[in-house]
C-alpha positions in Angstrom: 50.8 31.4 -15.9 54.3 31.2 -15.2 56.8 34.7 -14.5 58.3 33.6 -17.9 55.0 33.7 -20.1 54.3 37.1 -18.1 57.7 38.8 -19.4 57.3 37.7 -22.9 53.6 39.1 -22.9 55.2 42.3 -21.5 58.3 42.3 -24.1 55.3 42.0 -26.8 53.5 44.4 -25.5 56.8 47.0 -25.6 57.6 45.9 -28.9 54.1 46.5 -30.2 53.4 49.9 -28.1 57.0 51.1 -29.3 55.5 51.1 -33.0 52.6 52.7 -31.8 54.2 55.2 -30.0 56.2 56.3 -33.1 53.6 56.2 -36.0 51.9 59.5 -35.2 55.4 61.0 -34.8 57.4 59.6 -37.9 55.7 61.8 -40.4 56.9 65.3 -38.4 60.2 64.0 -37.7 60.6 62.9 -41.4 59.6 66.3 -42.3 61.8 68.2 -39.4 64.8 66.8 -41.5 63.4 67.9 -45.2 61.7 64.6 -46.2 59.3 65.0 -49.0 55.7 62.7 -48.9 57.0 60.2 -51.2 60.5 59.8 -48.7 58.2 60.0 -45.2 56.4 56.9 -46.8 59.7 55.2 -47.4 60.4 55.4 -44.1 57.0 53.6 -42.9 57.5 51.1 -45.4 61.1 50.7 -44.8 60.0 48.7 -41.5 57.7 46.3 -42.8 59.9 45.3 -45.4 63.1 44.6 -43.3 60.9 42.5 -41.3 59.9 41.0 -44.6 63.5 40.2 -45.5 65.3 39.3 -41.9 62.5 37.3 -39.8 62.9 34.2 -41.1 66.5 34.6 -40.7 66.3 35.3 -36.9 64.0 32.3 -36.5 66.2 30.1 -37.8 69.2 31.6 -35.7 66.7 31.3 -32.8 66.4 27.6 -33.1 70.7 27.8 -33.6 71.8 30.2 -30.9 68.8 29.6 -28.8 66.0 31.9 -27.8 66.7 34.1 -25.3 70.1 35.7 -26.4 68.4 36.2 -29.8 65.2 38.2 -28.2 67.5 40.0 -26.1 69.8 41.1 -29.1 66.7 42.1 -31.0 64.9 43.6 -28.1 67.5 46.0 -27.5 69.0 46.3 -30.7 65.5 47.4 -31.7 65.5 50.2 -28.9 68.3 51.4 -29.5 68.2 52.3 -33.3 64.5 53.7 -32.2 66.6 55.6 -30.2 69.1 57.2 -32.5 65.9 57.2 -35.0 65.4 61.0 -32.8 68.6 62.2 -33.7 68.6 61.5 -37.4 70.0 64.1 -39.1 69.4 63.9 -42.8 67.0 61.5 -44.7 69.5 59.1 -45.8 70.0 58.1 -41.9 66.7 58.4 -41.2 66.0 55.6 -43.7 68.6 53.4 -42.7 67.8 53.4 -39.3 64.6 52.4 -40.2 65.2 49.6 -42.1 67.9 48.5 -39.0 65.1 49.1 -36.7 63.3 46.6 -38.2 65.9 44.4 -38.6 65.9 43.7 -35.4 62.6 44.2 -34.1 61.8 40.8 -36.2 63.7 39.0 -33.9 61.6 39.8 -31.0 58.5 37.7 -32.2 59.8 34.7 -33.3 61.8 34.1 -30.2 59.1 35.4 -28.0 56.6 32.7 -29.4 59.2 30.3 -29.4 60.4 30.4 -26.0 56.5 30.8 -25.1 56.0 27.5 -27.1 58.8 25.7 -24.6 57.7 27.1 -21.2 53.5 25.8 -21.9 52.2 22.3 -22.4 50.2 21.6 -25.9 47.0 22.2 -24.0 47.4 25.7 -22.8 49.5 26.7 -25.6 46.1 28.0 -27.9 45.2 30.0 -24.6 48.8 31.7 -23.9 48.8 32.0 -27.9 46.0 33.9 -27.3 47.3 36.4 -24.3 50.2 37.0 -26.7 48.2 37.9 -29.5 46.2 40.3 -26.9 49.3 42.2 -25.8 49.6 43.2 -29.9 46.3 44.6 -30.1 46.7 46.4 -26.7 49.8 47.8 -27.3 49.0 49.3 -30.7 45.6 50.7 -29.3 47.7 52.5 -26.0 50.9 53.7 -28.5 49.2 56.4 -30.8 47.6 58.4 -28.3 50.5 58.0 -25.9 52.8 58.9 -28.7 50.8 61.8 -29.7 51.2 63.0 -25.9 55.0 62.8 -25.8 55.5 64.3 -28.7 54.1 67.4 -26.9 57.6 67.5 -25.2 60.1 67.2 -28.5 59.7 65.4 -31.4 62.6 63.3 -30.1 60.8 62.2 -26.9 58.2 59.4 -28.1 62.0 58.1 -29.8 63.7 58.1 -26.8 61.1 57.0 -24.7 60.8 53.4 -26.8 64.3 53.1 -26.6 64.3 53.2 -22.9 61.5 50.7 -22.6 63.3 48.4 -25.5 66.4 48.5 -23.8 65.2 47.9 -20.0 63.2 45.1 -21.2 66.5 43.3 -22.5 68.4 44.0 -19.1 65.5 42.3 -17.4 65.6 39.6 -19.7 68.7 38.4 -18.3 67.4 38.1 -14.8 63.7 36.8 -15.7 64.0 34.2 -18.7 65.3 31.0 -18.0 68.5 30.1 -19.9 68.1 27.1 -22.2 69.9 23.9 -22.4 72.9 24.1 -24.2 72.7 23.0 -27.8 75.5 21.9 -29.8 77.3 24.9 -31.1 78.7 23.3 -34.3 76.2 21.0 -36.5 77.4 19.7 -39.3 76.3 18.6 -42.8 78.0 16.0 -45.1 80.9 17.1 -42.6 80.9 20.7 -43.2 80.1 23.4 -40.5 76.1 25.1 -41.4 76.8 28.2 -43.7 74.6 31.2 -43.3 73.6 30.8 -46.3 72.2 26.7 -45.4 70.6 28.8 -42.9 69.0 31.2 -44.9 67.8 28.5 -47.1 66.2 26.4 -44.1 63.9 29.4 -43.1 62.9 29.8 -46.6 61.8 26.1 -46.8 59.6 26.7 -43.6 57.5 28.5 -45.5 56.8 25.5 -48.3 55.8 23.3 -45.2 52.2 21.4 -46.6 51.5 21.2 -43.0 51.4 24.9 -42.3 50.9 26.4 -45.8 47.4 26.6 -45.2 47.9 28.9 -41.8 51.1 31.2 -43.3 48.4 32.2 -46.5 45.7 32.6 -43.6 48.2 34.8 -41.9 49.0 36.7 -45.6 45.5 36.6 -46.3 44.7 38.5 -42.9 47.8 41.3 -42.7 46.8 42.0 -46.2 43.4 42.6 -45.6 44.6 44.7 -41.9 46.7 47.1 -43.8 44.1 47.8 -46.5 42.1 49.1 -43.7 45.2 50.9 -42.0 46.1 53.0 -45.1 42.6 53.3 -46.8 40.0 53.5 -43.9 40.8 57.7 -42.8 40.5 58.7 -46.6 37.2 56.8 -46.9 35.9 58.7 -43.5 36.5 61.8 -45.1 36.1 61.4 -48.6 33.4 59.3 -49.1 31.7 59.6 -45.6 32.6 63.2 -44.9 33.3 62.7 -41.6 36.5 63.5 -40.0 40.2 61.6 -39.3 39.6 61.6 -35.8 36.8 59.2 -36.2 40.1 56.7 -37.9 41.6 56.8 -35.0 38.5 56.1 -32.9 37.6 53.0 -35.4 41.3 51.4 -35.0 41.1 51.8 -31.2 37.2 50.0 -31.2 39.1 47.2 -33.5 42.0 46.7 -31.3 40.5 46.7 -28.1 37.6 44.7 -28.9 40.0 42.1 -31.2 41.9 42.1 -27.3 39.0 41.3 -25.4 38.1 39.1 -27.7 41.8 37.0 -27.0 41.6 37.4 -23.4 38.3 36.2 -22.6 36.1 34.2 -25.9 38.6 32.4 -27.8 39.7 29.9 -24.9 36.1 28.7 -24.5 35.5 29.1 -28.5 38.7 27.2 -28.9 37.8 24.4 -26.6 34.1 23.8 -28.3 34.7 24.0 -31.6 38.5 23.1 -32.2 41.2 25.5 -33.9 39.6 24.9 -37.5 36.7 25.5 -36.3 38.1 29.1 -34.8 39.5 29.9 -37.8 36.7 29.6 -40.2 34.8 31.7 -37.6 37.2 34.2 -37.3 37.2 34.7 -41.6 33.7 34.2 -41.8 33.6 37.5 -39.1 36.3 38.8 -41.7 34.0 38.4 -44.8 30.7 40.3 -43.1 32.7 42.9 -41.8 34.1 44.2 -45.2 31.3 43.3 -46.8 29.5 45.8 -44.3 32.7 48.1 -45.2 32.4 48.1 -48.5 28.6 48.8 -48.2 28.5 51.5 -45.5 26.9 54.8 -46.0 27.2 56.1 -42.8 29.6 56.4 -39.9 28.1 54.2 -37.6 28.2 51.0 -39.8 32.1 51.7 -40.3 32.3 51.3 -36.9 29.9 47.9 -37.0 32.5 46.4 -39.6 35.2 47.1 -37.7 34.0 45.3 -34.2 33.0 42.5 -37.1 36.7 42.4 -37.7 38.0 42.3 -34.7 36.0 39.3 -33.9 38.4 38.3 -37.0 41.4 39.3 -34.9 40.6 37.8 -32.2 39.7 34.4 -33.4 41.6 33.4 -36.6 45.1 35.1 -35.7 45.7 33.4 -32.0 44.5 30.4 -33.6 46.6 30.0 -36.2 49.8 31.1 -34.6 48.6 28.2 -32.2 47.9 25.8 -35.2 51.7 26.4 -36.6 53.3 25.8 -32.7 51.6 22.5 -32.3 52.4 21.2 -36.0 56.1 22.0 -35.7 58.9 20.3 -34.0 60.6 22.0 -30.4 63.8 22.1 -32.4 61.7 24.5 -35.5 59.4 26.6 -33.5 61.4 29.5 -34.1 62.2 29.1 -37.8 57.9 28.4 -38.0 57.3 32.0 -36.5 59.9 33.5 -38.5 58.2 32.0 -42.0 54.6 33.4 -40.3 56.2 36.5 -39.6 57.5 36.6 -42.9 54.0 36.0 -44.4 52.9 38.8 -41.7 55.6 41.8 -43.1 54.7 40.9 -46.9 51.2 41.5 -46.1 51.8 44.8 -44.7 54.4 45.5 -46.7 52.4 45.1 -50.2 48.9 45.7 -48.5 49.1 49.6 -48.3 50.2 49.8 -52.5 47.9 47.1 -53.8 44.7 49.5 -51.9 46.1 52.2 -52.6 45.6 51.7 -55.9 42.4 50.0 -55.8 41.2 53.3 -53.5 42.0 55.3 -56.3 40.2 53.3 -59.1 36.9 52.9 -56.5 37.1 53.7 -53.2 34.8 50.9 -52.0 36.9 48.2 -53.9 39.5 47.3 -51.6 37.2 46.3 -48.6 35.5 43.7 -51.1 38.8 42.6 -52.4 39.5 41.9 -48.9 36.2 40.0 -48.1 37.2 38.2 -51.4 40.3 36.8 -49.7 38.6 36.1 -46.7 35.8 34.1 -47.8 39.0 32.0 -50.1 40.1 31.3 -46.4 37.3 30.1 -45.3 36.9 27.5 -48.2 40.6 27.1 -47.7 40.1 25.8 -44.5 37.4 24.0 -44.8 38.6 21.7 -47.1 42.0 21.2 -45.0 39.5 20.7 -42.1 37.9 17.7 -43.9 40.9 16.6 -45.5 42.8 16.3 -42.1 39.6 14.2 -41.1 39.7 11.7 -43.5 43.7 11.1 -43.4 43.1 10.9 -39.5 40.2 8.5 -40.1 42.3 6.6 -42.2 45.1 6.1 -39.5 42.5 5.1 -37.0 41.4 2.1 -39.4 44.8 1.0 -40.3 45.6 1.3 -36.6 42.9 -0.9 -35.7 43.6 -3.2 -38.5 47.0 -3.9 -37.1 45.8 -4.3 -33.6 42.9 -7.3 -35.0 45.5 -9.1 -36.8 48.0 -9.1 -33.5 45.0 -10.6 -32.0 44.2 -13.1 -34.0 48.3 -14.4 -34.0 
C-alpha cells in the first residue's frame, strides 16, 4: 500500500482512539464542573448528533474544496476543541464544545475515504476499505483503557493528549498527502455561483440515491443495532446476569478486536469468493445469530459467544458496504457518498441509545431481538437487490449481444 493509504489509516485510527480515549473520562469531567446525569448524557449525545447534522455537509464541501484541506481542517479543528473540552468551565461550554467537536470530527471520515477512494484502483479498493474499517475497531478497543490510564494524571490529560495527536496529524498532513488537482473554484448553475444552501441540498439528495439506498439502511440498520449493545449490554451483565461492569468492557474489547482481525485478514479472501453481496448477507446473517444468542443468554459466557458472532458482523458487512457505496459513485461524489453514510452512521447512534433504552426498561432482553429483527430485514434486503441487480445485468448482456448479431448480419 502506498504512504498515502498508510496516513489516512493512521488519521482514522487518531480520530477513532481520540473518542475512545475520552469516553471513560467525559462523565468525571462533566461532573467536575456540576453536570447532573441527565446534562453528562447531553454531552455524549451532543457528538453523535452534530455528526448527524454536519457530515453530509463536509462531504459535499469535500468534493468542492477538495479532500485534503477539508481533513486537515476537520482533523485539527477536532483536536483542538477536544482540547479546550479539559478546560471547560461551566456546563454550557462544555456542551458546546461538544457539539463543535463533532462538528468537525465529521469531516475526517468522509475525506479520509474519499481521498482513500482516489489513491487505490476499483480492485483493491474492498481490501483498503477493509484496513480502514480495521483502524476503527482498533482504535476504539486501545482508547478506553488508555484513557482510563491518563486520566490517572488529571482529568484534563486524556483531553489534551487527543488534542496533541489531532493536531500533529494535521501538520503531517501537509507534508504526506498529495495535493489534488485543482478544480474549478466557481461552478455555476443557470449562471449563478452554488449557494451553501444548493450544497446543503446536494448532500441530502445523496442519501435518496436507489443505487446506494440499500447500503446507507444497511449502515443505519448496523449502528443502530451497535449502540443498542453500547448503552444496554453493562446493565444486562449486572442486572440480569449478575456479573460485573468490568466484564462490558472485556465483551466490547473481544468485539472490536476480533471485528479487526476479522478486516485485516478474512474479508479480502471472503470478498474475492463470494462477491460484496455475498459479504454482506454473511456479515447480517452473523448479526442475526449473535443477538439472537444475546437475547437468549443465561450466562456470561454466551454474552461473550454473541459478541465474537457480531463481530464477524463488523467485520464483514461494514467494509463491505462502505466499499459497495465507493465503487457505485462517481470520483467527483465520493465524498458527498461518505458524508450521506456517515450521516446514516450518527442517526443510528444517535437514536440507538434512546430507542433501547426504553425497550431495556420494558424487557431487558427485547432490544437484542429487535436488533436481530433488523438484521435479518437486511438480509432479505439484500438478497433481493442481489438478484434484482442479476437480472437488470442479465438483461444488458442480452441486449448487448442483440446489438452486436444484428451489426453482424449488416
Amino acid at each position: 500500500m502506498s504512504s498515502t493509504i498508510w496516513f489516512l489509516m493512521s488519521t482514522m485510527f487518531i480520530a477513532n482512539i481520540g473518542f475512545g480515549v475520552i469516553l471513560p473520562t467525559l462523565p468525571f469531567m462533566a461532573r467536575s464542573v456540576g453536570a447532573t446525569t441527565f446534562e453528562m448524557g447531553m454531552a455524549l449525545s451532543a457528538f453523535a448528533i452534530s455528526q448527524l447534522l454536519f457530515s453530509s455537509f463536509w462531504g459535499r464541501m469535500s468534493d468542492r474544496a477538495g479532500k485534503r484541506p477539508i481533513l486537515i481542517l476537520g482533523i485539527v479543528g477536532y483536536g483542538i476543541t477536544s482540547s479546550l473540552v479539559g478546560l471547560a468551565p461551566n456546563v454550557t461550554i462544555l456542551l458546546l464544545l461538544r457539539f463543535v467537536s463533532g462538528a468537525l470530527a465529521a469531516a475526517v471520515f468522509p475525506a479520509a475515504l474519499s481521498l482513500a477512494t482516489t489513491s487505490t484502483t476499483p480492485d483493491d479498493r474492498p481490501r483498503v476499505m477493509a484496513y480502514m474499517g480495521s483502524m476503527n475497531g482498533i482504535g476504539f478497543i486501545v482508547g478506553p483503557p488508555l484513557g482510563a490510564f491518563l486520566s490517572g494524571f488529571g482529568l484534563q490529560i486524556p483531553f489534551f493528549s487527543v488534542g496533541l495527536l489531532s493536531v500533529g496529524s494535521g501538520i503531517l498532513a501537509f507534508w504526506l498527502l498529495p495535493v489534488e488537482p485543482r478544480m474549478k473554484q466557481e461552478q455555476v448553475y443557470n449562471g449563478e455561483r452554488v449557494s451553501l444552501l444548493i450544497r446543503l441540498k446536494e448532500s441530502v439528495m445523496a442519501l435518496f440515491d436507489r443505487k446506494l439506498a440499500p447500503f446507507f439502511g444497511g449502515t443505519f440498520s448496523f449502528t443502530f443495532s451497535d449502540a443498542a449493545i453500547t448503552s444496554t449490554l453493562a446493565y444486562f451483565l449486572t442486572d440480569v446476569l449478575h456479573s460485573t461492569q468490568g466484564m462490558a468492557g472485556w465483551a466490547f474489547m473481544v468485539n472490536g478486536g476480533v471485528g479487526a482481525l476479522i478486516q485485516m485478514s478474512l474479508f479480502s479472501f471472503w470478498y474475492r469468493r463470494w462477491g460484496e453481496m455475498g459479504t454482506m448477507v454473511t456479515g447480517f446473517t452473523f448479526g442475526l445469530i449473535g443477538f439472537l444468542a444475546l437475547g437468549f443468554a443465561t450466562q456470561v459466557v454466551w454474552v461473550f459467544v454473541a459478541m465474537t458472532l457480531l463481530a464477524f458482523c463488523r467485520g464483514f458487512a461494514f467494509p463491505a458496504m462502505t466499499s459497495a457505496i465507493s465503487l457505485r459513485t462517481s470520483m467527483d461524489a465520493q465524498g458527498s457518498s461518505f458524508g450521506a453514510q456517515l450521516t446514516c452512521n450518527s442517526l443510528g447512534r444517535a437514536i440507538g441509545p434512546l430507542i433501547a433504552g426504553w425497550l431495556f426498561a420494558y424487557e431487558e432482553r427485547l432490544p437484542y431481538f429487535v436488533a436481530g429483527l433488523l438484521m435479518l430485514l437486511m438480509t432479505v434486503a439484500l438478497i433481493y437487490v442481489s438478484r434484482m441487480e442479476k437480472e437488470i445485468d442479465g438483461v444488458r448482456t442480452k441486449e448487448s449481444n442483440g446489438n452486436v448479431k444484428e451489426e453482424g448480419t449488416c
